[in-house]
ZAMARGU-4260 file (C-alpha; in steps of 0.2 Angstrom, whole numbers, plus 5000, padded with zeros to 4 digits):
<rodrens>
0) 5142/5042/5070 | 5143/5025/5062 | 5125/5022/5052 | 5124/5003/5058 | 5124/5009/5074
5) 5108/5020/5074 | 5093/5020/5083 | 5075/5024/5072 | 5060/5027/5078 | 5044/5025/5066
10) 5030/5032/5067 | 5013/5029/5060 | 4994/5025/5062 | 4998/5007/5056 | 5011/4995/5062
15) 5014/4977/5051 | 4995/4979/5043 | 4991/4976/5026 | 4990/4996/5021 | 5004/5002/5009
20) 5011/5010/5021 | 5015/4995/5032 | 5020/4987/5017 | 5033/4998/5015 | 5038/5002/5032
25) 5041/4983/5034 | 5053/4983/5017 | 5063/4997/5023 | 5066/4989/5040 | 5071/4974/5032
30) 5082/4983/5019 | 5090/4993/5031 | 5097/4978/5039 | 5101/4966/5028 | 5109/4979/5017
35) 5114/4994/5031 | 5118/4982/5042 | 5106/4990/5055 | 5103/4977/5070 | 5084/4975/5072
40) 5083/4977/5088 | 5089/4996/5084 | 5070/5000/5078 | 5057/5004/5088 | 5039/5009/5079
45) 5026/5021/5086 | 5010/5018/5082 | 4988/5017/5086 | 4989/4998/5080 | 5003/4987/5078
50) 5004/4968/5073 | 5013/4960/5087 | 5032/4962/5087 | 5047/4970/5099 | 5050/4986/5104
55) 5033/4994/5096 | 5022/5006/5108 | 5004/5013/5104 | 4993/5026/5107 | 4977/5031/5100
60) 4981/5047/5098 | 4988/5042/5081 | 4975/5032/5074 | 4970/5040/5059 | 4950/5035/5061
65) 4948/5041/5077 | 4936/5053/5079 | 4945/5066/5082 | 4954/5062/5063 | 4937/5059/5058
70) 4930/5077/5064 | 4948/5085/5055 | 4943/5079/5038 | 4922/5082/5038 | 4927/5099/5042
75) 4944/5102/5032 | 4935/5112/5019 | 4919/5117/5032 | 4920/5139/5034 | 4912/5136/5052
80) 4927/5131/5062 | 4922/5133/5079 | 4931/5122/5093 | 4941/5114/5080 | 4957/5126/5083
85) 4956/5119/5100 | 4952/5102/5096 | 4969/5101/5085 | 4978/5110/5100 | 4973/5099/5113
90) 4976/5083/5103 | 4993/5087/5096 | 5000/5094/5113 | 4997/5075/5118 | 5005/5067/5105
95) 5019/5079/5106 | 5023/5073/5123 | 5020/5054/5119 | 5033/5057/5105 | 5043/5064/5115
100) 5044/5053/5130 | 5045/5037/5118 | 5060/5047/5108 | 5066/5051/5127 | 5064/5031/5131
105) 5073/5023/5116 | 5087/5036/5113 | 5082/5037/5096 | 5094/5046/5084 | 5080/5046/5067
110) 5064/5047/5066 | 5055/5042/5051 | 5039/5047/5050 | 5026/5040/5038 | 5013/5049/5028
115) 5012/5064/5038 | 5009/5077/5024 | 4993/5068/5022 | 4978/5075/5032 | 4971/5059/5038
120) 4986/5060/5050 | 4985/5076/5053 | 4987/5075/5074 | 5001/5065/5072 | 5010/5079/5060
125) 5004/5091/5071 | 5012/5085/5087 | 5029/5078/5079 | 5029/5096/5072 | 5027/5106/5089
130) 5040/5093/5095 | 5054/5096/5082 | 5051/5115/5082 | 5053/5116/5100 | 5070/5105/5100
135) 5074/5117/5085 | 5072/5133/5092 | 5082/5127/5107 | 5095/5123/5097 | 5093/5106/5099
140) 5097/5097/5084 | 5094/5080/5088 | 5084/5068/5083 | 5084/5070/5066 | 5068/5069/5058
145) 5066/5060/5039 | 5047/5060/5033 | 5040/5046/5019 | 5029/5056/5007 | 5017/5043/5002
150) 5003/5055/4999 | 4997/5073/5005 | 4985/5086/5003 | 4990/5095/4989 | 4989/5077/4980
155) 4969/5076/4981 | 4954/5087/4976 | 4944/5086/4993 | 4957/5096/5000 | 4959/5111/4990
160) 4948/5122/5000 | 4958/5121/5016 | 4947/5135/5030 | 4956/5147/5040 | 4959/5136/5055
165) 4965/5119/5045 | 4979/5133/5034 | 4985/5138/5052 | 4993/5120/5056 | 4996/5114/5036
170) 5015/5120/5041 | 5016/5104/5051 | 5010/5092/5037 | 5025/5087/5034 | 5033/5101/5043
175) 5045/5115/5041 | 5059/5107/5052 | 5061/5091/5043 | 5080/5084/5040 | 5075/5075/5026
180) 5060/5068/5012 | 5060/5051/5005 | 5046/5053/4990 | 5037/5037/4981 | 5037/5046/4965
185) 5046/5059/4954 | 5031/5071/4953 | 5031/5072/4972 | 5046/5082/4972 | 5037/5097/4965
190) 5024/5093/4975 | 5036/5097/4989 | 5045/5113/4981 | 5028/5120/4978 | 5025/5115/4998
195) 5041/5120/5006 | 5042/5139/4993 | 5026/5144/5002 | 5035/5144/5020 | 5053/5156/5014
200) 5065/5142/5020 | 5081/5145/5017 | 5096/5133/5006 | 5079/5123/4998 | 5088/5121/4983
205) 5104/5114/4992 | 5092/5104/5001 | 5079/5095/4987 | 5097/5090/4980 | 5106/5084/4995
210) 5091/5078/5007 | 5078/5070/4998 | 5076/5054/4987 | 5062/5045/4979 | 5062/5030/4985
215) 5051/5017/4972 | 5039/5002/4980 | 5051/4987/4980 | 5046/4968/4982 | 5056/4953/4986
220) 5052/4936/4979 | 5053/4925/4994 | 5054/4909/4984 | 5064/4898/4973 | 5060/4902/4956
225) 5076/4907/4944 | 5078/4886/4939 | 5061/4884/4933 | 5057/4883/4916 | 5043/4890/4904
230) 5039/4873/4894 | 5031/4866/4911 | 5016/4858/4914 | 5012/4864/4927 | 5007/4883/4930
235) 5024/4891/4939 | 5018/4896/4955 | 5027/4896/4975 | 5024/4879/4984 | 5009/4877/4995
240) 5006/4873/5013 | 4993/4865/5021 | 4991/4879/5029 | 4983/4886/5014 | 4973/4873/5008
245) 4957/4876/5014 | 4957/4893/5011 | 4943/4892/4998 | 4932/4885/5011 | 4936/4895/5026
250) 4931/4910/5013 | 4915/4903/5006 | 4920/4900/4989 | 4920/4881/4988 | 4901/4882/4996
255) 4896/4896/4980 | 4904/4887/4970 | 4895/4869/4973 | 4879/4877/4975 | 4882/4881/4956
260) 4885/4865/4952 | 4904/4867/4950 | 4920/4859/4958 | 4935/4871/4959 | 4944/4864/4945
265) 4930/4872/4936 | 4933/4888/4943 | 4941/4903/4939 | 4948/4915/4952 | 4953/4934/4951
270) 4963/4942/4962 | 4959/4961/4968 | 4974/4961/4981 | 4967/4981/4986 | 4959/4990/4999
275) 4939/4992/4994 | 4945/5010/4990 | 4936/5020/4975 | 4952/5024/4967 | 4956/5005/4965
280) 4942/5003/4953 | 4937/4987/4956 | 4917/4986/4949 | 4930/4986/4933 | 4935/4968/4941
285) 4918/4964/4941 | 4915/4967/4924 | 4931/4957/4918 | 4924/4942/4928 | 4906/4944/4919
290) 4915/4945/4902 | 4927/4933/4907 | 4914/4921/4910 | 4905/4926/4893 | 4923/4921/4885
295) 4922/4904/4892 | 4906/4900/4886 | 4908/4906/4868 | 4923/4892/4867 | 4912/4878/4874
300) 4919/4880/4892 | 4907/4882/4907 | 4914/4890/4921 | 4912/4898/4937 | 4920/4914/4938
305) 4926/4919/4955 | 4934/4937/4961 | 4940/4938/4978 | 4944/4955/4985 | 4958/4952/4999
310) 4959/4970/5006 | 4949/4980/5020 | 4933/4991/5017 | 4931/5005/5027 | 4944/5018/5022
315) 4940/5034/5012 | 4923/5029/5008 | 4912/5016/5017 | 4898/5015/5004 | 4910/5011/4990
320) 4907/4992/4996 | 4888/4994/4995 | 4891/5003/4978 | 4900/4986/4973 | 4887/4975/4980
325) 4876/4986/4968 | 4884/4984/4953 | 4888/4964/4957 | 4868/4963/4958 | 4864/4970/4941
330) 4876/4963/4933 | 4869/4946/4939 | 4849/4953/4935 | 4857/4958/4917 | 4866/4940/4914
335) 4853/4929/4921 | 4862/4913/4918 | 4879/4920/4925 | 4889/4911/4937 | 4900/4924/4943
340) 4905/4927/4962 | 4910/4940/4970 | 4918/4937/4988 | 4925/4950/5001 | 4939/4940/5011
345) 4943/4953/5025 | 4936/4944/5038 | 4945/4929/5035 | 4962/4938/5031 | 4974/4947/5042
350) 4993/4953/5042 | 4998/4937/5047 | 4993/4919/5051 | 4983/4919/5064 | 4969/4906/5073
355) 4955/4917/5084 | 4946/4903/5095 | 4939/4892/5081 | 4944/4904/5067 | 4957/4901/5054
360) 4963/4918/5048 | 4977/4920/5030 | 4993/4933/5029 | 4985/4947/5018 | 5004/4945/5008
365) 5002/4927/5003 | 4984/4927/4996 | 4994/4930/4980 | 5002/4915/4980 | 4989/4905/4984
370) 4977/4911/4969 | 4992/4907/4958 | 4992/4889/4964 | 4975/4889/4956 | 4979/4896/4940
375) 4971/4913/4944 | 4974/4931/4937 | 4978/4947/4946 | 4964/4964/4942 | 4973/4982/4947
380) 4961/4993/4939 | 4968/5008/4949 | 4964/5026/4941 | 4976/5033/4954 | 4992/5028/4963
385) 5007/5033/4972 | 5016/5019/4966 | 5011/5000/4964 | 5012/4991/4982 | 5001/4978/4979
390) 5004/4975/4959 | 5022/4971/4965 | 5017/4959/4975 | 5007/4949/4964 | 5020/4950/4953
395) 5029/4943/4965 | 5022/4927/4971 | 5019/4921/4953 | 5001/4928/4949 | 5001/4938/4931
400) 4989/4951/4934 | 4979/4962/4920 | 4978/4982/4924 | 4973/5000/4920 | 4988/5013/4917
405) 4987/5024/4929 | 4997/5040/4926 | 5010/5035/4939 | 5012/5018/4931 | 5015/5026/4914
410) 5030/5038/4922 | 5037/5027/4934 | 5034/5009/4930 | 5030/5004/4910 | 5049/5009/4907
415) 5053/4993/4917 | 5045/4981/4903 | 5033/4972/4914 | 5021/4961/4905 | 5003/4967/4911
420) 4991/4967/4898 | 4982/4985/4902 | 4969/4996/4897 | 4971/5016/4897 | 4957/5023/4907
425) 4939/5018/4901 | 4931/5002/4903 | 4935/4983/4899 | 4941/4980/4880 | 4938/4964/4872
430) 4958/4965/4871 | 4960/4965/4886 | 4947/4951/4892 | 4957/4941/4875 | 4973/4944/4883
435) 4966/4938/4904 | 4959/4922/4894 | 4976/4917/4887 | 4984/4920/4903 | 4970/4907/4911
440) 4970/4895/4897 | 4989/4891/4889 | 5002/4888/4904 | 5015/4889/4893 | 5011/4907/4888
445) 5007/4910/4905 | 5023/4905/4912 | 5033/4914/4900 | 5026/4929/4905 | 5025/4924/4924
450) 5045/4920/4922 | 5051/4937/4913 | 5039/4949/4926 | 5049/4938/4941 | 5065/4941/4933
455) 5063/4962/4930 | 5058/4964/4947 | 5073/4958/4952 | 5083/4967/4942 | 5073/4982/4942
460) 5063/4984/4960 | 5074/4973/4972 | 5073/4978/4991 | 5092/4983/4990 | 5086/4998/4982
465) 5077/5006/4998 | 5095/5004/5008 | 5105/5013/4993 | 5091/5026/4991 | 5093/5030/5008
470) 5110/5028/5012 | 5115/5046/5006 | 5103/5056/5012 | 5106/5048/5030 | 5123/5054/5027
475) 5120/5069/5023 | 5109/5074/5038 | 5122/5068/5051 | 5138/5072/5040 | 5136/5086/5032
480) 5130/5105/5032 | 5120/5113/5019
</rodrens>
């Protein structure tokens, strides 16, 4: 079969959001077909929510807060498992057959499914799992099925205790039948060996070699920047739109920051481009912006410090945004003369350009851009990732951006050369909060920096990587035996 002429399905919760996941899903599509020369019109997506867009089908059955989800991770650990084997059962059976009749519908050749080793998507695992197994032990061996391992249970503490009931299905998360694993990371891969060893499959090794891949986060920069020069005037940033310009106001910003006694161009914006997840660590954010703010005043120069946290609350931990409202507020009670703002933009931003009635709402992906128009900086405090989603990103649209070195960063990342000022775990360092003030204050030093992080990212962490990453493995599944 020729691989430009292939039908894939994806599934997961999340279609074209502003979750990692989507993020990727989104680059791989467009990889695979600039660079695979896959027509678009060969993808269809399977998911609970999808931005809008062709051949994409939903069903709540996968959404990953759904109660049912919800029930599945209170009670991961709980020894008191009645109703929950049939509560799994039940739910899975109908996904099973969702999957099947959209598999059914589309003539789809590979599946890709997203994120399924991780428990919040435990019903979706579970029912792709029954599906495959059936076809498998019927000897039918198409479709093929290729799971993205983005995170999974083995990878966090609140599911070490797994019950009785739980351990029953956790052969499906990702599954036993899987043609292939495209990992974010090289410590995934043992991850996987110690997975897949439990379970006596046979050829594994034959099969870690010549069926799996770690496929990095990538970005594109979707601007003209390579003629630019460091010695400008100007901060080095994408061009603007009007649709952009009244972003600050449609967020609240301008109307803190006047109530101060400040214009914007006395202002200083930070960027958290994250989920309000506790993992991301943004009260560190906070306390940048507070000594930030203390910075400016001890060379004579008043400002406003501003961070604006573009991502969603509500995953993983819904009183982690209180917790930051609490920390925000002392901070303020402690510095009594502060003028630092803390603003959550998710009800102002979405996947994509959007107007609701009277309601302007931003593309979560060019916020980025937009705070670099205004000179900001970029915080990404994170004490755990997968990869580096997000960072990428900023780095992307022209926004240098000050971090903590998470221990996937320090494996996978710092080899690159970035230029990200950091700390190593702990809190804010007055070298670090030395480092952000340069950054904000001498453009020329900013652009420098701004200019050689656009120029490794090309080299190092283009899109065309996803399509040569995947390109053997594909292969292999359809071409050759193990």
């Amino acid at each position: 079969m020729k691989l430009n002429e292939l039908r894939i399905g994806i599934i997961h919760s999340l279609i074209g959001k502003n979750d990692g996941v989507s993020i990727v899903i989104d680059q791989t599509v467009e990889a695979m077909s600039q660079h695979l020369d896959i027509n678009l019109g060969n993808f269809f997506f399977l998911a609970a929510h999808s931005s809008p867009r062709f051949n994409a089908q939903t069903n709540d059955v996968f959404w990953h807060k759904s109660e049912v989800h919800k029930h599945i991770i209170v009670n991961f650990n709980n020894p008191d498992t009645e109703g929950l084997d049939e509560l799994i059962h039940e739910n899975a059976m109908y996904a099973k057959q969702v999957i099947k009749e959209w598999v059914d519908e589309n003539d789809i050749d590979l599946i890709i499914a997203h994120n399924t080793s991780h428990p919040y998507n435990f019903i979706t695992a579970v029912g792709l799992g029954y599906y495959i197994e059936e076809l498998r032990e019927q000897g039918i061996i198409w479709p093929k099925l290729m799971v993205w391992w983005h995170d999974s249970y083995f990878e966090r503490d609140i599911f070490a205790s797994p019950n009785k009931v739980i351990q029953k299905y956790l052969k499906y998360l990702p599954g036993t039948y899987v043609d292939s694993i495209a990992f974010i990371n090289n410590q995934q891969i043992q991850l996987g060996e110690k997975v897949f060893g439990q379970y006596n499959i046979g050829k594994l090794d034959k099969f870690f070699e010549h069926r799996t891949t770690v496929v990095p986060n990538t970005s594109e920069i979707p601007w003209e920047w390579e003629h630019l020069k460091t010695d400008s005037e100007n901060v080095i940033c994408p061009k603007q739109d009007n649709y952009n310009k009244d972003f600050m106001k449609d967020i609240g910003l301008e109307k803190q920051v006047e109530s101060r006694g400040f214009t914007m161009d006395d202002t200083v914006i930070l960027l958290q481009h994250t989920r309000v997840v506790p993992r991301k660590k943004i009260e560190l954010a906070i306390d940048l912006a507070f000594e930030l703010e203390k910075k400016f005043k001890k060379n004579n120069k008043n400002k406003c410090v501003a961070l604006i946290v573009s991502g969603h609350s509500g995953d993983e931990q819904n009183q982690y945004l209180n917790n930051l409202y609490v920390h925000y507020t002392e901070l303020c009670k402690a510095n009594t003369d502060s003028n630092v703002v803390l603003i959550f933009g998710e009800h102002n931003i979405l996947s994509h350009r959007d107007i609701i009635v009277d309601k302007k709402f931003y593309n979560f992906a060019e916020i980025p851009s937009i705070i670099a128009a205004y000179g900001g900086l970029g915080t990404y405090f994170s004490d755990v990732e997968g990869f580096g989603n997000n960072l990428l990103e900023m780095i992307s649209f022209a926004l240098p951006a000050v971090i903590n070195k998470y221990e996937i960063y320090k494996e996978e990342i710092e080899q690159y050369g970035f230029d990200l000022p950091a700390i190593d775990g702990g809190g804010v360092t007055k070298e670090l909060v030395d480092s952000a003030y340069k950054l904000l204050t001498d453009i020329a030093y900013r652009n420098k920096v701004v200019l050689h992080n656009l120029k490794v990212l090309k080299e190092k962490l283009d899109h065309k990587i996803i399509a040569d990453k995947l390109e053997p493995i594909i292969k292999s599944m359809y071409m050759r035996e193990l």
